[in-house]
C-alpha positions in Angstrom: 0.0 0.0 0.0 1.0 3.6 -0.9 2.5 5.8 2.4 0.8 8.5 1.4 -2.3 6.3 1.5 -1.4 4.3 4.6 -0.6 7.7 6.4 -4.0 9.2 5.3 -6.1 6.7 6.4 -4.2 6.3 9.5 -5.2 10.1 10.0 -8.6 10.1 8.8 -8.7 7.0 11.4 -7.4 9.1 14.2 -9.4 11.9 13.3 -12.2 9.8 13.9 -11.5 7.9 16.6 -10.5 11.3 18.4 -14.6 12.8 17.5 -16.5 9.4 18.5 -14.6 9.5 22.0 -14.8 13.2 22.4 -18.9 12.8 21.4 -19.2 9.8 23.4 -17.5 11.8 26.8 -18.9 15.1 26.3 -22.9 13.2 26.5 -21.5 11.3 30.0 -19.7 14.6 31.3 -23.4 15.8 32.0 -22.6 13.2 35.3 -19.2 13.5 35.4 -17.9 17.0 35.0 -14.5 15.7 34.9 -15.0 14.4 31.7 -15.3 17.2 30.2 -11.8 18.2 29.5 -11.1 15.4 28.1 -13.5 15.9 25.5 -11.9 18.7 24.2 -8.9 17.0 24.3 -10.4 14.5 22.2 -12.1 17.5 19.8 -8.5 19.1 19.1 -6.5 16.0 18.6 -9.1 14.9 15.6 -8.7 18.4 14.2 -5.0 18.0 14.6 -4.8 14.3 12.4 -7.1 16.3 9.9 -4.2 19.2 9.6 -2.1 16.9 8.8 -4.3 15.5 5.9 -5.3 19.2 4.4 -1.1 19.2 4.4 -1.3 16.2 2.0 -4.1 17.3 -0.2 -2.6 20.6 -1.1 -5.2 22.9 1.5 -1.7 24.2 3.5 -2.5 27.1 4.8 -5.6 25.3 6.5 -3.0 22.6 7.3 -1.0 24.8 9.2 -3.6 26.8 11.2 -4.8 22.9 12.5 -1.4 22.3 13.5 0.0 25.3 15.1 -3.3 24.9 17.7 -2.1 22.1 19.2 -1.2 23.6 22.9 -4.7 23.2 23.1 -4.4 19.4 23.4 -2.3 19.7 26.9 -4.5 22.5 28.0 -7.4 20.3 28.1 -5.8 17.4 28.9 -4.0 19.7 31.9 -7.5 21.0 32.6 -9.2 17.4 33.3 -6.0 16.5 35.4 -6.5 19.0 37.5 -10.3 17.9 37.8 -9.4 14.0 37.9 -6.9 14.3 40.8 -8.9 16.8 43.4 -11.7 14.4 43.1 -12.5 12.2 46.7 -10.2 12.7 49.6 -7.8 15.1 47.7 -8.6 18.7 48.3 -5.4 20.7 48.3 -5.8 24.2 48.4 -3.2 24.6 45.1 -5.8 22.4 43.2 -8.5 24.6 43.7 -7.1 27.8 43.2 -5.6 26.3 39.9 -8.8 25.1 38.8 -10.5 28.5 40.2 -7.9 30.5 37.2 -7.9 27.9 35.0 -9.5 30.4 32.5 -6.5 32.6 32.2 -4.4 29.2 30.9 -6.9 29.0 28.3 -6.3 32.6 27.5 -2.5 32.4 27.3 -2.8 29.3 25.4 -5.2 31.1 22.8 -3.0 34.0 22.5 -0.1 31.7 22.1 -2.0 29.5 19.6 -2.9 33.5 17.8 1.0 34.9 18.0 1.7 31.1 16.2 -0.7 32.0 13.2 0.0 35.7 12.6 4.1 35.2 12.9 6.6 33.1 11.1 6.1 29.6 12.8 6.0 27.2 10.2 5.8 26.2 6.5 5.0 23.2 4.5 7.7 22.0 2.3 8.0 19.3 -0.4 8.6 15.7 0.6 9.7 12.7 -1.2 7.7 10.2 1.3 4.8 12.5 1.4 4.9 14.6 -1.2 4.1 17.4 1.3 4.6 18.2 5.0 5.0 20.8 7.2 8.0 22.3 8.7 8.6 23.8 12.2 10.8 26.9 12.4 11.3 30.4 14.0 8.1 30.8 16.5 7.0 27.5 15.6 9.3 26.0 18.1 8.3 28.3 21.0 5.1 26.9 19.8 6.1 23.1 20.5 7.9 24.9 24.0 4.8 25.8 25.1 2.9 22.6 24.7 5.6 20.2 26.3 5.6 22.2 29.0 2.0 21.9 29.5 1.8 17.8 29.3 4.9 18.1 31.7 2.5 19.8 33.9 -0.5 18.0 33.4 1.7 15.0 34.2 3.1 16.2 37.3 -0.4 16.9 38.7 -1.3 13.1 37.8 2.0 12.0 39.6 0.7 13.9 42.9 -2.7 12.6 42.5 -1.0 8.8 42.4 0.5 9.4 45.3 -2.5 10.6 47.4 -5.0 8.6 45.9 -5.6 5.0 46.7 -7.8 2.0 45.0 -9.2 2.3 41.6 -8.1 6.1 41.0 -4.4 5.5 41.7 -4.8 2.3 38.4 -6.3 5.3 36.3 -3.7 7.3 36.9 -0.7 4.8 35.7 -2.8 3.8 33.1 -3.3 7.6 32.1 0.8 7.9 32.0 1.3 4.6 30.4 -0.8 5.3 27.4 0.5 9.5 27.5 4.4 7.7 26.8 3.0 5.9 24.0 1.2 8.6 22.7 3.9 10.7 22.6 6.6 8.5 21.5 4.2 8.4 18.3 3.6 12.2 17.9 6.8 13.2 18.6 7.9 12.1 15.0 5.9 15.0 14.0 9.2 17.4 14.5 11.3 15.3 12.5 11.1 16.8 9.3 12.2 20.1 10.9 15.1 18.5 11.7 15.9 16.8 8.1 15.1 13.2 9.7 13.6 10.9 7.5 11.5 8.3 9.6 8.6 10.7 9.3 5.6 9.1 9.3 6.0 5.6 10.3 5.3 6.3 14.1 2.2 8.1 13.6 0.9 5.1 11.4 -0.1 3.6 14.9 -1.3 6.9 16.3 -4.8 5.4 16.1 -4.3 3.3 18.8 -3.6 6.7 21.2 -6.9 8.2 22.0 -8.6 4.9 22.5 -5.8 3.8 24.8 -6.1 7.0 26.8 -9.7 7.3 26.9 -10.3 4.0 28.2 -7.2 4.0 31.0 -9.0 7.1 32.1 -12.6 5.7 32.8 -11.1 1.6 33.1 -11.7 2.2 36.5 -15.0 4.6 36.5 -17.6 3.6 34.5 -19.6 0.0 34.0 -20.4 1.0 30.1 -16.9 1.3 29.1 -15.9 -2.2 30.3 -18.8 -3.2 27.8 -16.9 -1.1 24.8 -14.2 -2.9 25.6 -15.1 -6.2 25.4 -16.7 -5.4 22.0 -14.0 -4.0 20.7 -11.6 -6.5 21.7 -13.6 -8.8 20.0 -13.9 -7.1 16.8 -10.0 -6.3 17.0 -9.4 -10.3 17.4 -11.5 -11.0 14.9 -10.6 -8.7 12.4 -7.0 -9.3 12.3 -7.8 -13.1 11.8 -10.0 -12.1 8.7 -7.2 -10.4 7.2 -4.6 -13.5 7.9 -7.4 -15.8 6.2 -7.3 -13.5 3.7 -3.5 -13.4 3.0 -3.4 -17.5 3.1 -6.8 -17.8 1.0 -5.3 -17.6 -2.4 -1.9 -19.7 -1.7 -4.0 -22.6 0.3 -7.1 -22.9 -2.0 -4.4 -22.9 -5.1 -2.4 -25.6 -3.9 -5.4 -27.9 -2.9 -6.4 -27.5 -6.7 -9.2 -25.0 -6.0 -8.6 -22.6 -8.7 -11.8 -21.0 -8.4 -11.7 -19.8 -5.5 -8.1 -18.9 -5.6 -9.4 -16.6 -8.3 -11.6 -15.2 -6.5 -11.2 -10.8 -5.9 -9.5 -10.3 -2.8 -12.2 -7.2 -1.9 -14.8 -10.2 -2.9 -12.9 -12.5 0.0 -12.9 -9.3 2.3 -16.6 -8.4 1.8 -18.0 -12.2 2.6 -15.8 -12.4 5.7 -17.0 -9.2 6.6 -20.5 -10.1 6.0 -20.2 -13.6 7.9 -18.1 -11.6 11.0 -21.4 -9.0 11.2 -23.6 -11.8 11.5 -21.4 -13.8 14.1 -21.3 -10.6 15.9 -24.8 -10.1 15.5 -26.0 -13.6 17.1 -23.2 -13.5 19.9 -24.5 -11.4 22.5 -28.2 -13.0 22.6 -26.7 -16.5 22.3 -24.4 -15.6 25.4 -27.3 -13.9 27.3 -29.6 -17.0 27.0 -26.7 -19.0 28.0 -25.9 -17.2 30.9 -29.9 -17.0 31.9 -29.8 -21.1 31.1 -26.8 -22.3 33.4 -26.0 -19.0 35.3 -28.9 -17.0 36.8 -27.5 -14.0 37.4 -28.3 -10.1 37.2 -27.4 -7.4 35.0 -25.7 -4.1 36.0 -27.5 -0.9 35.2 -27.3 2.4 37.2 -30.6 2.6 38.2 -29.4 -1.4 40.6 -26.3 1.0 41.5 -28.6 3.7 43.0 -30.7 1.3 44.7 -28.2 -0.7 46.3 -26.7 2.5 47.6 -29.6 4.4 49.4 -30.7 0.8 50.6 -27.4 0.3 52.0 -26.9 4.0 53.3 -29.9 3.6 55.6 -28.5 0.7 57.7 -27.9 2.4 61.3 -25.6 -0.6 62.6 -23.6 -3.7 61.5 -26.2 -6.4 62.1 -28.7 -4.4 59.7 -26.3 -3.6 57.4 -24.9 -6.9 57.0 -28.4 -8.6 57.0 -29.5 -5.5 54.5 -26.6 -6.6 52.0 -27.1 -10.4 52.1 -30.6 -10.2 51.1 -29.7 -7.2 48.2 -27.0 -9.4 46.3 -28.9 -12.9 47.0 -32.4 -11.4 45.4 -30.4 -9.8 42.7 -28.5 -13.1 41.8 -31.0 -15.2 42.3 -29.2 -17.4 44.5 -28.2 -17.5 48.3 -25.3 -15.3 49.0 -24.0 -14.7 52.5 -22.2 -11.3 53.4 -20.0 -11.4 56.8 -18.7 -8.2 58.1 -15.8 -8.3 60.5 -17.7 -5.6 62.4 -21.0 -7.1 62.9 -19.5 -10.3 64.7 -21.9 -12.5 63.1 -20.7 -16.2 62.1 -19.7 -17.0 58.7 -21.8 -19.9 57.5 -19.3 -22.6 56.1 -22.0 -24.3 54.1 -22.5 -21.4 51.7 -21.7 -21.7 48.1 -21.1 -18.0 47.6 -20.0 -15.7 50.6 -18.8 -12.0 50.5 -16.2 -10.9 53.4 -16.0 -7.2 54.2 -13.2 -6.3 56.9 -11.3 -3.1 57.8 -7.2 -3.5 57.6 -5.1 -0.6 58.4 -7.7 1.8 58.7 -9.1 0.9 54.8 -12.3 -1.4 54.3 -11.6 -4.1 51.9 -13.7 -7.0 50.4 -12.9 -10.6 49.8 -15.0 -13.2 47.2 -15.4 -16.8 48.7 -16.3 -19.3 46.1 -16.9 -17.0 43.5 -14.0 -19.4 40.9 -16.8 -20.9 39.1 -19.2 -18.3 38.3 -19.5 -16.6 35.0 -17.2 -13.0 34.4 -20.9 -11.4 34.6 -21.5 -12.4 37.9 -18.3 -12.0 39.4 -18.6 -8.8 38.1 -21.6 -8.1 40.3 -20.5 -9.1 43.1 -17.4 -7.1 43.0 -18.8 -3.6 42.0 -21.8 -4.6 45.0 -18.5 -4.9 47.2 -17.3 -1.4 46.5 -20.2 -0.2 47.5 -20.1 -2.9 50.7 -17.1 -1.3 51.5 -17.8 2.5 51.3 -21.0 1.9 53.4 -18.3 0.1 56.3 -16.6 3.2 56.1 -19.3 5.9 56.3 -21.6 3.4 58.8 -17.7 3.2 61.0 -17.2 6.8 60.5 -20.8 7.8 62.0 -20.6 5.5 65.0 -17.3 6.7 65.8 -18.9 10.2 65.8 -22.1 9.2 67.8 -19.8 7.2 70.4 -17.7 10.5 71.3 -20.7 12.9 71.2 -22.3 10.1 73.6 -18.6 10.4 75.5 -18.9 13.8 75.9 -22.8 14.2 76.9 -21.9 11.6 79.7 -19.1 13.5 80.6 -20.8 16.9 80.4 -23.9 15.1 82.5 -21.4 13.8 85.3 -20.0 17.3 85.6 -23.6 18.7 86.1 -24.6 16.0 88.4 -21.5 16.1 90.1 -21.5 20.0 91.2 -25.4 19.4 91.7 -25.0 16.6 94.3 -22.4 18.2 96.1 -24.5 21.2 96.3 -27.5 19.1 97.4 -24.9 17.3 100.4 -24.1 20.4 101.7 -27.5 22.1 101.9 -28.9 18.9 103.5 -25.8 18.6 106.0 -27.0 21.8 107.7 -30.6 20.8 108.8 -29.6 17.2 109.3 -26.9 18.4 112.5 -29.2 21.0 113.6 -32.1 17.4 113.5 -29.0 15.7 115.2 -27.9 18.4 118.0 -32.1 18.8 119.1 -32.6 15.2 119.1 -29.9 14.9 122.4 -32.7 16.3 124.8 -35.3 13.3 123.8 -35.4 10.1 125.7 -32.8 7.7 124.1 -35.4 5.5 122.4 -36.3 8.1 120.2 -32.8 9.5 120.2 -31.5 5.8 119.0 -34.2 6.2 116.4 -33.5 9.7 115.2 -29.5 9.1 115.3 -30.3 5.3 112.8 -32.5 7.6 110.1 -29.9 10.1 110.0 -27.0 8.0 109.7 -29.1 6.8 107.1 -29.4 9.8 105.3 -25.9 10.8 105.6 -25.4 7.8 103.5 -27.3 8.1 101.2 -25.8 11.7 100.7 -22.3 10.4 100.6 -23.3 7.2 98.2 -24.7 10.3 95.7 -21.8 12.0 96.3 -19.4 8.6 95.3 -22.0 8.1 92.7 -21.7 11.5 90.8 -18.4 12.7 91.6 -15.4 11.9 89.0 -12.9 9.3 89.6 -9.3 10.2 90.4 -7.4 7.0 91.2 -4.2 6.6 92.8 -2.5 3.5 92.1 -0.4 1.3 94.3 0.0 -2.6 94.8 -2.5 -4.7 97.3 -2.2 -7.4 98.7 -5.8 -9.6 98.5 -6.2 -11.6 101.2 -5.0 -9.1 103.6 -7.5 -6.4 101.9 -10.5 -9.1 102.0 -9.6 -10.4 105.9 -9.8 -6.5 107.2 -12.9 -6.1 105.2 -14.6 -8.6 106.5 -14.1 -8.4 110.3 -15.7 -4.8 109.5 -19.2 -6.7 109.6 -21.1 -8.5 112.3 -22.4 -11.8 110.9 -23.5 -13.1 113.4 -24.2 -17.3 112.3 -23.2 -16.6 108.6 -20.7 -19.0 107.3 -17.7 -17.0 105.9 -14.8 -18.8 103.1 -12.3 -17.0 101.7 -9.6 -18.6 99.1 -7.3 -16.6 98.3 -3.8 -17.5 96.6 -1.2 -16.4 98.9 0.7 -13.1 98.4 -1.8 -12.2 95.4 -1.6 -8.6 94.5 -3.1 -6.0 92.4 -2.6 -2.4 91.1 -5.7 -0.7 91.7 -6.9 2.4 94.0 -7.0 1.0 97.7 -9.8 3.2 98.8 -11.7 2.4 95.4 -11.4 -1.7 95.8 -12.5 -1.5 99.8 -15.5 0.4 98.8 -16.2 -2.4 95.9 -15.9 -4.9 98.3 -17.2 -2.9 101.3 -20.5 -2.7 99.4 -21.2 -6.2 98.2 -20.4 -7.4 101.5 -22.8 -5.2 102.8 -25.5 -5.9 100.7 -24.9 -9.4 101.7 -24.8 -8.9 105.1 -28.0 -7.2 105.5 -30.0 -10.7 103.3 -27.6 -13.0 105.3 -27.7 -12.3 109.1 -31.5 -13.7 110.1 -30.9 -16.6 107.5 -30.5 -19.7 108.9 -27.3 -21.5 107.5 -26.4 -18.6 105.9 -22.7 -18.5 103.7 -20.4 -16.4 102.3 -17.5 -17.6 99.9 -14.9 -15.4 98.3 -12.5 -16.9 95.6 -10.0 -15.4 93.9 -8.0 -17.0 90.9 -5.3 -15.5 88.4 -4.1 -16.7 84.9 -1.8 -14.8 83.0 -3.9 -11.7 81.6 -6.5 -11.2 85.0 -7.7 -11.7 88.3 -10.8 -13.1 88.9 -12.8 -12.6 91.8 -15.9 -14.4 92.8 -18.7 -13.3 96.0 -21.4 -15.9 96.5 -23.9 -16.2 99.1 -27.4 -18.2 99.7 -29.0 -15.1 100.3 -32.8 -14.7 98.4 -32.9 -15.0 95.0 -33.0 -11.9 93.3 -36.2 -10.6 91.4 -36.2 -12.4 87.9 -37.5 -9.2 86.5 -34.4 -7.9 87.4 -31.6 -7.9 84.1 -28.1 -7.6 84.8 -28.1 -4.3 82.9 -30.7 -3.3 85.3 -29.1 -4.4 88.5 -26.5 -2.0 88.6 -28.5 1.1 87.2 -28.4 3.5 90.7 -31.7 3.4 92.6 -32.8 -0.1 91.7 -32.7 -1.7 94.9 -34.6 -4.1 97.2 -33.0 -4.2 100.0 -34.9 -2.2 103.3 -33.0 1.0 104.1 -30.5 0.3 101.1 -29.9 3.9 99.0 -30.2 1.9 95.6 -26.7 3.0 94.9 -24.3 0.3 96.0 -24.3 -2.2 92.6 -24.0 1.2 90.9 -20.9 2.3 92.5 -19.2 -0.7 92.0 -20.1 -0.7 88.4 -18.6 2.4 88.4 -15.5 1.8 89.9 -14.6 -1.4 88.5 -15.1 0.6 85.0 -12.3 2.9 85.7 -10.4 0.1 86.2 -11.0 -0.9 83.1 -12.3 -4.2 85.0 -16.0 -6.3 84.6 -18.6 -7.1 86.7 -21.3 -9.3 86.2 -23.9 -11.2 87.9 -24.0 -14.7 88.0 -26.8 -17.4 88.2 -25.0 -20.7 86.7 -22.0 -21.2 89.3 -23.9 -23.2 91.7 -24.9 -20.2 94.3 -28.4 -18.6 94.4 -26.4 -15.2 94.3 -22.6 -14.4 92.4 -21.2 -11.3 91.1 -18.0 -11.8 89.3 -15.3 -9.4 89.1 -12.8 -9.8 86.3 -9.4 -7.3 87.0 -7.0 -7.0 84.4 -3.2 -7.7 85.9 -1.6 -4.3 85.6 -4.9 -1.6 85.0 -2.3 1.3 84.2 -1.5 -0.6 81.5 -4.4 -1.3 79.4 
């Protein structure tokens, strides 16, 4: 075939390529803005391949003006980097306030583009391989300055956006540079002439392949319906380049087998039937594949309208068990087939039985999502599931993010609320002290019955004033080591029990770190409470047992006493003022609760260790340290 030919079409072929894409992004830019830079990109590199053939058929001065606009290329291109890279998590302040002026680039690049047209920048000269082709001198090579120092730019703004972005956008962007080298290994051939090399125009005879490469490394990533382009034109690629190698072999095979008539036959005639049998194969493919897939695979097919769906139905989910339960029943009704979705989070079981199961867990602060048993499905499918995991995974994070938030404004009420309680309870203490001594000082003129009687209720009251005061107040502990059974022995000789049976195991020379005033009054208080159900029981007991392992101490108070109410929860039992106990101030359980929390320790009530009554207290070893 001719060069001049070959190069033509090869033009006329980028040209087009250049329009459909630049059509094709500028309709989807409507919901991604970001495309639209790249569709003028797209629109001046097809009216750059066409300069090049008004050069060839004698139109030069047209020819030139196409040619001498191509800083307009990296302008756009720099315009949609800019775009691309500030997209998600990156939102440096030098990105908007480039993309805030990024008018007066276009205006510098227009009055470059204007200075190139009205001065001495080029000329096109007579060639042997191309008859004609056009020249770069004078201005022309500020010209060619001008734009290599804007795709220099627009590259470097990709480079930063690959380093900050993560996933999906950082492929796009390698993919952007790797097909931005190719593309300008080929069009840098275009300067050759200027030079007096001769190897003008053979790289630009594959220049074709540069916008669709570019094009599709930028939205690979981005959008379901170019993955569909793809595969189609893959296909016809494939199958194209096999017609033409059928093509070359036709006439030497069919001769030597004896066939002379259809050996004979035009090579456009061999061309056109291929291409006519290729159409129709091409034709019947996709419903044949679609009925197969409905036959053996049930499955679903992605559209955007699914996509919207599956997010606001996932978006409403206020906690992991609903969200995880939310997403199995989503991607099992749209497969039509049981899928199970586990997220670490939610702490439900996986089910090992499942045939298809969808793993979402956080590492290193970044959500990610593993297929189980997905080998065997269909590309379709697995496709599915893996664009329903992305939005799995950004649901973790927004659902992690907003209970995160929730927990430390819940911190910070309860904080807040203990403040205010704590000032108002010690306000309440002091203003009740008062009459309660003046109650105390009149009562010593009464006979002593009464006085014994008056002095009980207001030792009463003067604890419940001090339990509110325990109760509400903050926390300050001061750490040192105890020693148990020391603690436990001086504790319990505090209390008269009368007939109760007391045990206390304890391993010798045990110690912990805790606050020594805080752990007498945990213990001070549950011996209390069972000293006041034990003492008129008859063969009452009391056991305390204390065990270590390597991580805690555990700690374990049983008695006979009454069974507790069975309406009683153990979430209930140690809210303050739930109490049954005569005289009690319903704030005992609670202020254990409290203080064993600040020790970063457990309690819990127990029904299952053979007592009718056990509270359990778990201690980590060292509680500064946790």
């Amino acid at each position: 075939m001719d060069l001049i030919l070959a190069f033509e079409l090869m033009m006329l072929l980028t040209s087009s390529c250049a329009a459909l894409m630049s059509g094709w992004l500028w309709w989807h830019s409507r919901y991604q803005r970001t495309l639209a830079g790249l569709a003028g990109f797209g629109a001046m590199m097809a009216l750059w391949c066409l300069g090049h053939v008004f050069v060839i058929h004698d139109q030069p001065e047209l020819g030139r003006y196409l040619l001498l606009a191509n800083p307009l290329m990296p302008t756009f291109f720099l315009h949609f980097a800019l775009r691309f890279v500030r997209q998600d998590q990156v939102k440096a302040s030098w990105l908007s306030w480039s993309l805030h002026h990024i008018g007066w680039l276009y205006f510098l690049t227009a009055l470059v583009v204007l200075l190139s047209w009205s001065l001495d920048a080029g000329e096109v000269l007579q060639s042997v391989a191309l008859g004609q082709v056009f020249v770069f001198h004078s201005y022309g090579f500020l010209n060619l300055l001008y734009t290599v120092l804007l795709g220099i730019l627009a590259h470097a703004v990709l480079w930063y956006g690959w380093r900050h972005h993560q996933g999906n956008k950082k492929r796009s962007i390698v993919a952007m540079f790797l097909a931005g080298g190719w593309g300008l290994l080929l069009a840098t051939s275009v300067v050759f002439p200027s030079f007096g090399l001769d190897w003008f125009p053979y790289p630009m005879l594959l220049l074709p392949s540069y916008p669709v490469l570019l094009v599709y490394g930028v939205v690979r990533y981005q959008m379901l319906t170019v993955n569909a382009l793809a595969n189609r034109a893959l296909l016809w690629l494939v199958m194209s380049l096999l017609l033409l190698l059928l093509m070359a072999l036709v006439s030497s095979i069919f001769g030597q087998l004896g066939m002379k008539a259809l050996a004979n036959v035009p090579g456009w005639q061999l061309w056109l039937y291929s291409s006519l049998v290729l159409l129709l194969t091409a034709a019947c493919y996709r419903p044949v594949a679609k009925l197969a897939e409905r036959l053996i695979y049930p499955g679903a097919t992605l559209d955007q309208s699914l996509i919207n769906t599956w997010r606001q139905q996932l978006a409403q989910c206020q906690n992991w068990t609903s969200l995880s339960d939310k997403a199995t029943e989503l991607l099992s009704e749209a497969l039509k087939q049981k899928v199970q979705v586990q997220l670490s989070a939610s702490g439900a079981v996986m089910d090992a039985n499942a045939q298809l199961r969808v793993r979402c867990y956080s590492q290193q602060g970044q959500w990610q999502v593993e297929l189980l048993g997905w080998d065997d499905m269909t590309p379709g499918i697995r496709l599915v599931a893996q664009v329903f995991g992305s939005l799995l995974s950004s649901s973790c994070e927004l659902l992690a993010q907003s209970l995160q938030l929730a927990e430390a404004e819940k911190q910070q009420l309860s904080q807040q609320h203990l403040v205010e309680m704590g000032a108002l309870a010690a306000s309440m203490a002091h203003e009740l002290r008062n009459p309660l001594n003046i109650i105390s000082m009149a009562s010593a003129g009464v006979d002593a019955e009464l006085r014994a009687h008056i002095q009980q209720q207001l030792k009463r009251a003067d604890r419940l004033i001090s339990d509110m005061l325990v109760y509400s107040g903050r926390l300050q502990l001061q750490y040192s080591d105890i020693e148990f059974e020391p603690l436990l022995q001086s504790l319990l000789q505090q209390f008269d029990w009368q007939q109760v049976k007391l045990e206390l195991k304890v391993p010798q020379g045990l110690t912990l770190q805790a606050d020594p005033h805080r752990l007498q009054q945990v213990f001070l208080n549950l011996f209390d409470n069972a000293n006041a159900f034990l003492r008129n029981q008859a063969d009452a007991s009391l056991s305390v047992q204390v065990t270590e392992d390597h991580h805690q101490i555990r700690v374990l108070v049983h008695n006979n006493g009454p069974a507790l109410d069975a309406s009683l929860t153990t979430e209930q039992l140690f809210r303050p003022f739930i109490s049954k106990r005569s005289g009690g101030s319903g704030l005992g359980l609670a202020i254990v609760k409290r203080i064993m929390d600040a020790h970063r320790g457990q309690i819990s009530f127990r029904t299952d260790l053979g007592w009718v009554v056990s509270f359990e207290l778990l201690f980590p070893k060292d509680s500064t340290d946790v």
